[in-house]
N, C-alpha and C positions, 0 to 999 in steps of 0.2 A: 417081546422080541427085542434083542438091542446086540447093536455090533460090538467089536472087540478091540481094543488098542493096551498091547505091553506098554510099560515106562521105558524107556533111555535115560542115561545118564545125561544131565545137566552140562553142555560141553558148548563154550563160546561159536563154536562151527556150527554148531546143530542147531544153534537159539536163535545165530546173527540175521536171520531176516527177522525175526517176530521182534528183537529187542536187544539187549546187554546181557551178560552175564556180568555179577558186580561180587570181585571176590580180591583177596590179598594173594595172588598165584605169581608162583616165580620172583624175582628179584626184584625191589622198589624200583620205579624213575627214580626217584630225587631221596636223599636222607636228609633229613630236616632237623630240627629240633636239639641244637650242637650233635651232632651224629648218635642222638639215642632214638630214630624212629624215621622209619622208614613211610616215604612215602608211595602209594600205587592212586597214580595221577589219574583223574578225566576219565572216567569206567563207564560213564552213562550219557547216551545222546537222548538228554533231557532236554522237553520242548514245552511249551504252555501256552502257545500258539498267542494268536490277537488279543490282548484285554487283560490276558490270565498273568498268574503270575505264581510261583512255585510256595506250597504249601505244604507242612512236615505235618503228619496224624499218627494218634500212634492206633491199629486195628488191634483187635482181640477174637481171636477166630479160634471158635471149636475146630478140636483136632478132626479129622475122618479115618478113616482106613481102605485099605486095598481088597479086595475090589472095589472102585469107585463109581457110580453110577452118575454121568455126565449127560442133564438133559437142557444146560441152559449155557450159552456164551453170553460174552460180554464184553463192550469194546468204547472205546474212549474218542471220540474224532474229535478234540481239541485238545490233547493232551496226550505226553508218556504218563506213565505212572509206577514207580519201584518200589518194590517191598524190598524192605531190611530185619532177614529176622533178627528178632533181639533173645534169641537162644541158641543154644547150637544143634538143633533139632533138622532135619530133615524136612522138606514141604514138596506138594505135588505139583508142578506149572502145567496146566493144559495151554494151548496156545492155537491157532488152524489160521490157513490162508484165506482170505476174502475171494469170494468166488460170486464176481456181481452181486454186490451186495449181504451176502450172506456167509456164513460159515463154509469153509471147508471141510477136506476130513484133518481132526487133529489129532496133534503131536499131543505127547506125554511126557512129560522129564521130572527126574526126583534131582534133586536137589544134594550136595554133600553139604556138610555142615560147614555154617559160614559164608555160604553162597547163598546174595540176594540178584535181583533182576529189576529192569528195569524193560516193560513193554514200551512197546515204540506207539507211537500216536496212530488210531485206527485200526491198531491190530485184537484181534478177535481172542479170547481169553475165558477159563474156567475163571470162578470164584478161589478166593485165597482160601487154600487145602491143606492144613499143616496137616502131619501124618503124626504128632507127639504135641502134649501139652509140656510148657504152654504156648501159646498160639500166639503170641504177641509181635508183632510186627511194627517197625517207623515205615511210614507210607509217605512220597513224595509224589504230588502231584498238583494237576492244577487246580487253582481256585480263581474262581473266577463268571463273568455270569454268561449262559448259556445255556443247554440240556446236552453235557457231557460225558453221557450214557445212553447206549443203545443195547437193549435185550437182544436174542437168538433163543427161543424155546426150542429144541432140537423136537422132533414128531418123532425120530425115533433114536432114542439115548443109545451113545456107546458106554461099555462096560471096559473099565479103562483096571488091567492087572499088573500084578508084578514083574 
């Protein structure tokens, strides 16, 4: 048995409680560079809480496909943490409210090309789900010492479609 969740499209309004959307959209802030490049300023309210201190990874994650079987969250409480894909490939964000302590029901968003994210500290999250190889991502997060990962085995998986 497992519930149901469509994808949505990846849209700053739809993400802004879980995190950023971090994309080059609409006109720079600032042109830099004697005016060959444009800058899009400050995308990500990046945190690394007490001790921590920001740390660039590059991940390599097998691609998935649609329909996705989502039975585990996952969530950061000392830290955001932003994927950057390094292709122009599409990926799956799962993302769900905290609901004392545990998961909510979640959201599903695909991604356009060229859109990465950056999850806000403690928010609840799929595994990184590219939907095309290759899966390669820059990961900014914290490093730092603690246990800055907490599981969510969901008992009963949603089947997350297009």
């Amino acid at each position: 048995m497992s519930r149901e969740i469509r994808t949505e499209p990846l849209t700053r309004e739809a993400f802004a409680p879980y995190g950023d959307v971090i994309e080059a959209a609409g006109a720079p802030d600032r042109i830099i560079n004697e005016g060959l490049c444009g800058r899009h300023h400050d995308l990500a309210r990046l945190d690394f809480g007490e001790g921590g201190r920001a740390g660039i990874s590059v991940f390599d994650a097998e691609p998935r496909a649609l329909p996705y079987r989502l039975d585990l969250l996952e969530r950061h409480p000392d830290g955001s943490q932003a994927f950057l894909p390094l292709s122009l490939a599409a990926f799956l964000v799962i993302v769900a409210p905290d609901e004392e302590g545990r998961p909510g029901t979640p959201r599903a968003f695909v991604t356009t090309p060229g859109q990465g994210i950056n999850l806000l500290r403690n928010t609840w999250h799929g595994v990184l789900t590219p939907l095309a190889a290759p899966g390669l991502f820059a990961v900014v997060d914290r490093i730092g010492p603690g246990a800055n990962l907490q599981e969510h085995r969901l008992e009963v998986p949603w089947q997350i479609t297009g």
